[in-house]
C-alpha positions as CSV (number, residue, x, y, z in Angstrom):
1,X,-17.0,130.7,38.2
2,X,-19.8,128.9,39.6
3,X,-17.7,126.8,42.0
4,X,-17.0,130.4,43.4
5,X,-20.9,130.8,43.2
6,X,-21.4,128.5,44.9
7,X,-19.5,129.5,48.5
8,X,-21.0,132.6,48.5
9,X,-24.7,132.2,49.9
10,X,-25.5,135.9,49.9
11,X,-25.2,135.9,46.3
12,X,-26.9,133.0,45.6
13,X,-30.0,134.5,48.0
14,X,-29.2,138.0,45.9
15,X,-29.5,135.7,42.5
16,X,-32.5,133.6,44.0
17,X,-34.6,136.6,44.6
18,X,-33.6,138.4,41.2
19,X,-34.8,135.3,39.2
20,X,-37.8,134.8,41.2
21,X,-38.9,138.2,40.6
22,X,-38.7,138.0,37.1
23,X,-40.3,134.7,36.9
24,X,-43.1,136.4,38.9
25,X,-43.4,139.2,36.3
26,X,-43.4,136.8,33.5
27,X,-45.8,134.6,34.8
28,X,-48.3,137.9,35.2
29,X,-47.3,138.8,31.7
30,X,-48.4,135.4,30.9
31,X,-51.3,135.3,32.0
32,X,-51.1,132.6,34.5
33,X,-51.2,134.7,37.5
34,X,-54.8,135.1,36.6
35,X,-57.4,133.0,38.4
36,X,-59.9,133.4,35.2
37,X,-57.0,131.8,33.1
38,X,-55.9,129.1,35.5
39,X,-59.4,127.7,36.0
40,X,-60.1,127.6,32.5
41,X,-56.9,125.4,32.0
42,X,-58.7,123.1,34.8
43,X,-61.6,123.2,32.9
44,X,-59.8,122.5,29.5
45,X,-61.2,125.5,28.3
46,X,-58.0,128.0,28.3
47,X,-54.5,126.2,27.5
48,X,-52.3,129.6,28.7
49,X,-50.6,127.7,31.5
50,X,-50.2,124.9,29.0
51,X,-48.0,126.6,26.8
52,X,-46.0,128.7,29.0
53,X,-45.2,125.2,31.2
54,X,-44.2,123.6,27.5
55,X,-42.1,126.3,26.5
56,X,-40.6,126.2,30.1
57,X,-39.9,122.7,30.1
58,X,-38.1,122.4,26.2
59,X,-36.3,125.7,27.5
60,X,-35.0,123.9,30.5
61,X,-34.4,121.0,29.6
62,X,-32.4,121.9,26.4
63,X,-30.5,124.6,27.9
64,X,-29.8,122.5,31.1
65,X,-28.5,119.4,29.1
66,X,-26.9,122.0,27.0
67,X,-24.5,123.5,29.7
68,X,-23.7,120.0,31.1
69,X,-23.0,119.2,28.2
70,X,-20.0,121.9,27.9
71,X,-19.2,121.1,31.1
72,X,-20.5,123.9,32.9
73,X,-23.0,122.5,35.0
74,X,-23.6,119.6,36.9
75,X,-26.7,117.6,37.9
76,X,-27.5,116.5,41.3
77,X,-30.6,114.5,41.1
78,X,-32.6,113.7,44.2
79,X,-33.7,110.2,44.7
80,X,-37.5,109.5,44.0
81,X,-40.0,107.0,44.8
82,X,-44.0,106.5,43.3
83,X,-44.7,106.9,46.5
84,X,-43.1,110.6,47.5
85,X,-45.0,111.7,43.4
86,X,-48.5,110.4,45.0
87,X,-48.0,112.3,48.2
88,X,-46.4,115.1,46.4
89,X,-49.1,115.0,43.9
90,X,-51.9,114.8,45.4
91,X,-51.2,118.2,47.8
92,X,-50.1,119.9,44.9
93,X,-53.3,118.7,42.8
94,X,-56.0,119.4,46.0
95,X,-54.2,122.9,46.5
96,X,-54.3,123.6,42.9
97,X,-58.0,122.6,42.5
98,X,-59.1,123.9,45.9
99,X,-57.2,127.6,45.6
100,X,-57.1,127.6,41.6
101,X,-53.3,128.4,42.0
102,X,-50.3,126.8,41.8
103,X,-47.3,127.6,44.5
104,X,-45.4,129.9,41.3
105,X,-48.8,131.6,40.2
106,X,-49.9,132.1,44.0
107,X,-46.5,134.1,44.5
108,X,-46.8,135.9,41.5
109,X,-50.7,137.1,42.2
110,X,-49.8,138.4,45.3
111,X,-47.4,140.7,43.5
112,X,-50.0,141.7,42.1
113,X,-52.4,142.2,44.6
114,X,-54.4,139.2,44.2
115,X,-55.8,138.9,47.7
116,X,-57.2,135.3,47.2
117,X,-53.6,134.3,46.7
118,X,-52.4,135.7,49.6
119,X,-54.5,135.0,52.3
120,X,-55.4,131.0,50.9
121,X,-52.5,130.9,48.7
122,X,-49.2,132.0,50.8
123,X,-51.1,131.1,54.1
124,X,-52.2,127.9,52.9
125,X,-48.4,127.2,51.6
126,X,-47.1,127.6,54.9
127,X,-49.6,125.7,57.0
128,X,-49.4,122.5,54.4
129,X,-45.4,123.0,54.9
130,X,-45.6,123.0,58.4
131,X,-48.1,119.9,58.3
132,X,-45.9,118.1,56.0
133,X,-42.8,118.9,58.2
134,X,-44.7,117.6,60.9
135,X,-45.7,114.3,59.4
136,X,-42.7,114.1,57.4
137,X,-40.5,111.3,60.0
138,X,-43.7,108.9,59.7
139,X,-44.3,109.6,55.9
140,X,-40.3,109.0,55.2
141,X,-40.1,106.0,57.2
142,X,-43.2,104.4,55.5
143,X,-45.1,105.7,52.3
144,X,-42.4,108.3,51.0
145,X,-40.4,105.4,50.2
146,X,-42.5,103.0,48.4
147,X,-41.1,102.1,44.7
148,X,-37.9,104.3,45.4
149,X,-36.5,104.4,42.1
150,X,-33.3,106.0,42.7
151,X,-31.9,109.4,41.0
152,X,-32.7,107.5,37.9
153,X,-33.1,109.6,34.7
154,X,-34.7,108.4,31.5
155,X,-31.5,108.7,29.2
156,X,-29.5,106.6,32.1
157,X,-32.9,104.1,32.0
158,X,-32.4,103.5,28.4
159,X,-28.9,103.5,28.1
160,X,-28.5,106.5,25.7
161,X,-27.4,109.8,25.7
162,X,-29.0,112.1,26.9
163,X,-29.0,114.0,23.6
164,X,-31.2,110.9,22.8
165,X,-34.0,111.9,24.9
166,X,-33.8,115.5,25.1
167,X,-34.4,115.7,21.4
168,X,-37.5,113.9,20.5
169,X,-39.3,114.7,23.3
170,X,-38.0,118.5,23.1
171,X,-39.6,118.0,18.9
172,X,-42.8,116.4,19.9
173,X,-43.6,119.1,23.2
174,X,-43.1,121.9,20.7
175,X,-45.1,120.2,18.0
176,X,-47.7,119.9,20.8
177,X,-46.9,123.9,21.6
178,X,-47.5,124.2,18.0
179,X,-50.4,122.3,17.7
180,X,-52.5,124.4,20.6
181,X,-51.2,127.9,19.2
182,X,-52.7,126.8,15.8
183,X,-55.8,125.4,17.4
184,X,-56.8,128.6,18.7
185,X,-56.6,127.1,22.1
């Protein structure tokens, strides 16, 4: 089924669209589509974004290493480097502190009509790809690939399966999860 999938682009567009939609609508439901809520998390004051990125990442990474698991999915990891997570980090972290939104909770304001997210958020996005694009042949050649470490995961790092890995830190996230719910946080 998925190899089928995965000829047909118009269908993965179609799917593509569908899921970001709803990841849009959750992320409003959430919360995190609000700038009030987002810079309270950068002020440590407001831990919504918090818990919907732990739940997201124990979801995800469970259900992910689940289907491989069984066979129906396969990973494809791209190759990284300490150098391509500073760059990467850094514009992500200046956006994020500059705008007060994140490239999934910019989207997901404007469909809501957040106007801030729109004209610094989407228009910002597109300018910061298109300077990146720009500078990306020097960047590549030079600081992108600094400390590559390969399509390395932690599981293959450590010799173990990945069921190794995936549980413990899938029981301590939600223990954190736990922990902030109780808090009050």
């Amino acid at each position: 089924m998925l190899k089928t999938l995965h000829q047909r682009k118009r269908a993965q567009l179609f799917i593509g669209l569908v899921i970001g939609v709803c990841f849009g609508f959750l992320l409003q439901k959430g919360g995190a589509t609000n700038y009030n809520v987002i810079i309270g998390q950068l002020l440590l004051t407001d831990f919504t974004v918090v818990k919907i990125m732990l739940s997201a990442v124990i979801t995800g990474m469970v259900g992910v290493h689940f289907l491989k698991s069984l066979g129906i999915v396969q990973l494809h990891l791209k190759r990284g480097s300490i150098g391509s997570s500073v760059i990467g980090g850094l514009i992500f972290g200046v956006g994020f502190g500059m705008l007060g939104y994140c490239p999934g909770t910019a989207a997901g304001a404007v469909g809501h009509g957040a106007l801030d997210a729109l004209c610094g958020g989407l228009v910002g996005m597109l300018i910061g790809a298109g300077l990146f694009a720009a500078m990306y042949p020097k960047l590549n050649s030079s600081v992108l690939r600094k400390g590559d470490f390969g399509d390395l995961t932690l599981p293959q790092l450590l010799k173990v399966n990945c069921w190794a890995v995936v549980f413990p830190v899938g029981i301590v996230l939600a223990a954190l999860l736990w922990l902030l719910e109780k808090s009050g946080l």
